[in-house]
C-alpha positions in Angstrom: -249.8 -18.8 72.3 -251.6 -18.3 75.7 -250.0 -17.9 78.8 -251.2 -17.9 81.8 -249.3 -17.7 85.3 -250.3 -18.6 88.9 -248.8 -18.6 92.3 -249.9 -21.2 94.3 -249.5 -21.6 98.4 -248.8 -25.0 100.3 -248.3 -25.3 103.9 -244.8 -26.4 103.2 -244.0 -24.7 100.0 -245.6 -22.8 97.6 -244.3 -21.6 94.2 -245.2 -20.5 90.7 -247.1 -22.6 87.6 -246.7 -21.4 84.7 -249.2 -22.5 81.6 -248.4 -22.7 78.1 -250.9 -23.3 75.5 -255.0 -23.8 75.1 -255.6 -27.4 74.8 -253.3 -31.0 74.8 -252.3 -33.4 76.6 -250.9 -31.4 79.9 -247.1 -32.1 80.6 -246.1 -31.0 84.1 -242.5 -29.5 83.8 -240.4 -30.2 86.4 -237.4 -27.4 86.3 -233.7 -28.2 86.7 -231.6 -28.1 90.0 -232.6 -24.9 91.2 -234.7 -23.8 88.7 -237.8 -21.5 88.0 -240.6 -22.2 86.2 -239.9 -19.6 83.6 -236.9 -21.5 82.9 -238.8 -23.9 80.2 -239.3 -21.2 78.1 -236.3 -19.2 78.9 -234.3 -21.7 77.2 -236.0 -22.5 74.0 -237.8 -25.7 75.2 -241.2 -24.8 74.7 -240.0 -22.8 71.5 -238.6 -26.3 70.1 -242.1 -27.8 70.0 -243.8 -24.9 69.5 -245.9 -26.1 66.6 -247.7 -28.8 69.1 -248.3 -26.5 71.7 -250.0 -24.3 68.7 -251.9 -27.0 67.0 -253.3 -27.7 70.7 -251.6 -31.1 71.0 -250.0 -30.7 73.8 -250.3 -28.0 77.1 -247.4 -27.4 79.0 -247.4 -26.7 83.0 -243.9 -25.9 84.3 -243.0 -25.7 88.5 -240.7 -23.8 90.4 -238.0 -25.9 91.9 -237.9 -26.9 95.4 -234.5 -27.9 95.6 -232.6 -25.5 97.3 -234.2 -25.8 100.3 -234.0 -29.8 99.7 -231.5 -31.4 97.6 -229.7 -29.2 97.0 -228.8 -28.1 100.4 -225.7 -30.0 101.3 -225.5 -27.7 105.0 -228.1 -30.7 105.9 -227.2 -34.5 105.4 -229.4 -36.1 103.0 -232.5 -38.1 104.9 -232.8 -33.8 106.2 -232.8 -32.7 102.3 -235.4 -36.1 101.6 -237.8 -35.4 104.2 -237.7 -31.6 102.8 -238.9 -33.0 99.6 -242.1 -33.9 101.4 -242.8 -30.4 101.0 -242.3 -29.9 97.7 -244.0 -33.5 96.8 -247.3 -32.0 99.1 -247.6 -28.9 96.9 -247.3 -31.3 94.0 -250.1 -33.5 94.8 -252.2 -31.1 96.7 -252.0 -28.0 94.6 -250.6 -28.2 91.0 -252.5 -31.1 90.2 -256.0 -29.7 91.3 -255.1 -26.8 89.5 -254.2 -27.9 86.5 -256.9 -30.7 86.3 -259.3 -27.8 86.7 -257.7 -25.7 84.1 -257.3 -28.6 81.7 -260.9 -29.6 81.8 -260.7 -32.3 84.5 -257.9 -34.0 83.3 -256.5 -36.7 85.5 -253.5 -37.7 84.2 -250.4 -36.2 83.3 -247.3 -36.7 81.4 -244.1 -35.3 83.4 -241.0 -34.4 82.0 -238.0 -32.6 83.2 -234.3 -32.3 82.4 -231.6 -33.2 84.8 -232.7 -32.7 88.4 -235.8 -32.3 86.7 -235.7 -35.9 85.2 -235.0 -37.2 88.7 -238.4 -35.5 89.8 -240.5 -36.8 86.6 -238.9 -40.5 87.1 -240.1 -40.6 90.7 -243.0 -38.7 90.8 -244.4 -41.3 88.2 -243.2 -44.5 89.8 -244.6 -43.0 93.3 -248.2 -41.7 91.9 -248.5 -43.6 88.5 -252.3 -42.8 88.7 -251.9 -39.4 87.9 -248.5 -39.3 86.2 -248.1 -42.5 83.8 -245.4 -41.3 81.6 -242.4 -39.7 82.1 -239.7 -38.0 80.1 -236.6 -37.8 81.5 -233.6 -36.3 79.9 -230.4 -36.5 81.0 -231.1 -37.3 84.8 -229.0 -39.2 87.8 -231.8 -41.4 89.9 -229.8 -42.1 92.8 -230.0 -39.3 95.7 -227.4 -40.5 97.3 -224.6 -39.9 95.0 -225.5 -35.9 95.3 -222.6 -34.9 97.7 -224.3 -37.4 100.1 -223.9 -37.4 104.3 -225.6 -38.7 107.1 -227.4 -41.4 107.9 -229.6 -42.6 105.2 -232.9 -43.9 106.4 -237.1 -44.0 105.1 -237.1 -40.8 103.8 -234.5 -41.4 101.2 -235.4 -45.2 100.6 -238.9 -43.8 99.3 -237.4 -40.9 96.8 -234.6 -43.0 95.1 -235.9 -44.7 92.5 -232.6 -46.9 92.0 -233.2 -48.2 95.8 -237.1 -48.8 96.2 -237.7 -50.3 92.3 -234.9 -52.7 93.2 -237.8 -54.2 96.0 -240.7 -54.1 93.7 -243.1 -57.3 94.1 -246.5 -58.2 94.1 -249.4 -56.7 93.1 -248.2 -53.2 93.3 -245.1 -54.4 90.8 -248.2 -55.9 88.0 -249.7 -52.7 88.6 -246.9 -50.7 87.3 -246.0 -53.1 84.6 -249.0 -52.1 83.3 -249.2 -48.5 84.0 -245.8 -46.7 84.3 -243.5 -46.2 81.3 -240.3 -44.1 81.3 -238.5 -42.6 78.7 -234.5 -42.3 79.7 -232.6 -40.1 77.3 -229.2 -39.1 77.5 -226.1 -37.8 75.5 -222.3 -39.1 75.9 -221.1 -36.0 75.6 -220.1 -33.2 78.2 -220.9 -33.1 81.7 -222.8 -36.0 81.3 -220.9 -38.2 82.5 -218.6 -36.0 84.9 -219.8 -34.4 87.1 -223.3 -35.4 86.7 -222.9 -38.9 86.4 -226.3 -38.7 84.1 -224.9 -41.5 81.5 -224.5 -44.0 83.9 -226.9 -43.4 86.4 -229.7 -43.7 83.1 -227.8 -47.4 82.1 -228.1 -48.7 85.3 -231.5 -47.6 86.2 -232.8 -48.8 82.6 -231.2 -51.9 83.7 -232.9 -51.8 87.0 -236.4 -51.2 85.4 -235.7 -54.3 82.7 -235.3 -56.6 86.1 -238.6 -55.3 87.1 -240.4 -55.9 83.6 -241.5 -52.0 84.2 -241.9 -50.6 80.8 -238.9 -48.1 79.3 -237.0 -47.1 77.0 -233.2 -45.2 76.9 -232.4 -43.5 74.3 -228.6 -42.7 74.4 -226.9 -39.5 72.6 -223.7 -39.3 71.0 -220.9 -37.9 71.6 -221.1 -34.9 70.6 -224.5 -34.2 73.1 -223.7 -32.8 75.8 -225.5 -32.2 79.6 -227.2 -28.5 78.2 -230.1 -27.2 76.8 -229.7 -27.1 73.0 -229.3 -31.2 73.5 -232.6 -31.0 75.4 -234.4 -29.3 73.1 -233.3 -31.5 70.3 -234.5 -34.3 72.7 -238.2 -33.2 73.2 -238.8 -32.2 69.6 -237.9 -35.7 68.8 -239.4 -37.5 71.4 -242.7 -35.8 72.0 -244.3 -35.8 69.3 -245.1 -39.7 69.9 -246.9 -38.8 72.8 -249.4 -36.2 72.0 
C-alpha cells in the first residue's frame, strides 16, 4: 500500500499529512481531540477498509490536529479557542487542499471524515466550504462548541464554527445551494461514553434534527448499545459506511 508523508507549513499552523493509497476518491482525515495524523492507521481504521484503499477506490489523507492549541485549550475562554481555529482552518484551505489536489491528479473535491472531535471538524468544514468538501462522515461527534467546558463571552468567531448555531439561520440562496450540495452522514453508538461525557448521542439527534428543518441532506445512523465512543466501533462504522461512497 503506498505511503507517503509530508510536513506542511502555514503561517498560523503547520503540521503533518499523511497519504495512504495510489488512486480513489481522496478522503481528508480529520484526527480526534488531540490527535496525530498517524493516528488513522494506528488504530486499525485504515486497516478496516483496507481492501478499497488496495483496489484504488478510495485514497486516504489524514491531518494532524489543531486542537490543543484551540479547542482544546480551556486556559482560554472559547471565542480565544474559535478564533485559534482560524489557524488551523487557513492551513486547511491553503495548504492540504493544494497539496492533495496536486497529488490526487487535480482533484477538487473531497470527502471528509473524522471521528469524535474529528466529526465536528468534517461536519463543519463541509457546511463552511461545500465546494471542496461535499460529503462528510462523521462518527460519533458533539456539534456544539459551546458545550466543551465553555467560558467567556461567545461572539463571531464561535457563531461561524458551530454548526448547531449558524445552520439554525440558514436562508436564501446560500441555503438552495447546500440543499443541493452538502450531505452528512451522522453515525453514532448508545453505548459508552457516548452519551457521558461526550454527549455524542445527543448532540448527533439534535443536529440531524436541525439539518431536517433546513431540508440539508443527511442521514444518522444510530448504534446500539453495546457500541461504545472507541475505535473498534469506528472501524466497524467506516467499513460499513464507505463503501457506498467510493
Amino acid at each position: 500500500m503506498r505511503r507517503q508523508q509530508v510536513y506542511l507549513s502555514g503561517r498560523y499552523f503547520s503540521g503533518t499529512v499523511v497519504a495512504h493509497g495510489h488512486y480513489g476518491r481522496p478522503v481528508l482525515v480529520f484526527a480526534s481531540e488531540r490527535g496525530s495524523a498517524h493516528d488513522f492507521e494506528n488504530n486499525g481504521m485504515l486497516a478496516a477498509v483496507a481492501d478499497l484503499v488496495e483496489a484504488g477506490r478510495v485514497k486516504f489523507y489524514c491531518v494532524d490536529s489543531g486542537d490543543a492549541y484551540s479547542w482544546s485549550d480551556t486556559s482560554v475562554p472559547t471565542e480565544e479557542r474559535a478564533w485559534r481555529h482560524g489557524g488551523f482552518e487557513s492551513w486547511i484551505h491553503q495548504e492540504v487542499v493544494p497539496w492533495m489536489s496536486q497529488d490526487s491528479g487535480g482533484a477538487s473535491e473531497f470527502l471528509t471524515a473524522g471521528c469524535s472531535m474529528g466529526a465536528f471538524h468534517a461536519a463543519n468544514f463541509a457546511l463552511k466550504r461545500a465546494d471542496l468538501f461535499p460529503l462528510a462522515l462523521c462518527l460519533s461527534g458533539n456539534y456544539d462548541p459551546t458545550t466543551w467546558n465553555s467560558w467567556g463571552e461567545v461572539g463571531e468567531q464561535t457563531y461561524f464554527n458551530n454548526p448547531m448555531a449558524y445552520v439554525a439561520n440558514l436562508e436564501g440562496d446560500h441555503l438552495n445551494w447546500l440543499r443541493n450540495q452538502v450531505n452528512l452522514l451522522l453515525v453514532v453508538g448508545q453505548g459508552a461514553w457516548e452519551v457521558h461525557p461526550t454527549q455524542s448521542l445527543p448532540s448527533a439527534r439534535a443536529f440531524a434534527a436541525r439539518l431536517a428543518a433546513k431540508g440539508i441532506r443527511h442521514e444518522l445512523d444510530v448504534w446500539g448499545f453495546d457500541v461504545p465512543h472507541d475505535w473498534p466501533s469506528w472501524r466497524a462504522q467506516l467499513a460499513h459506511h464507505l463503501p457506498r461512497f467510493c
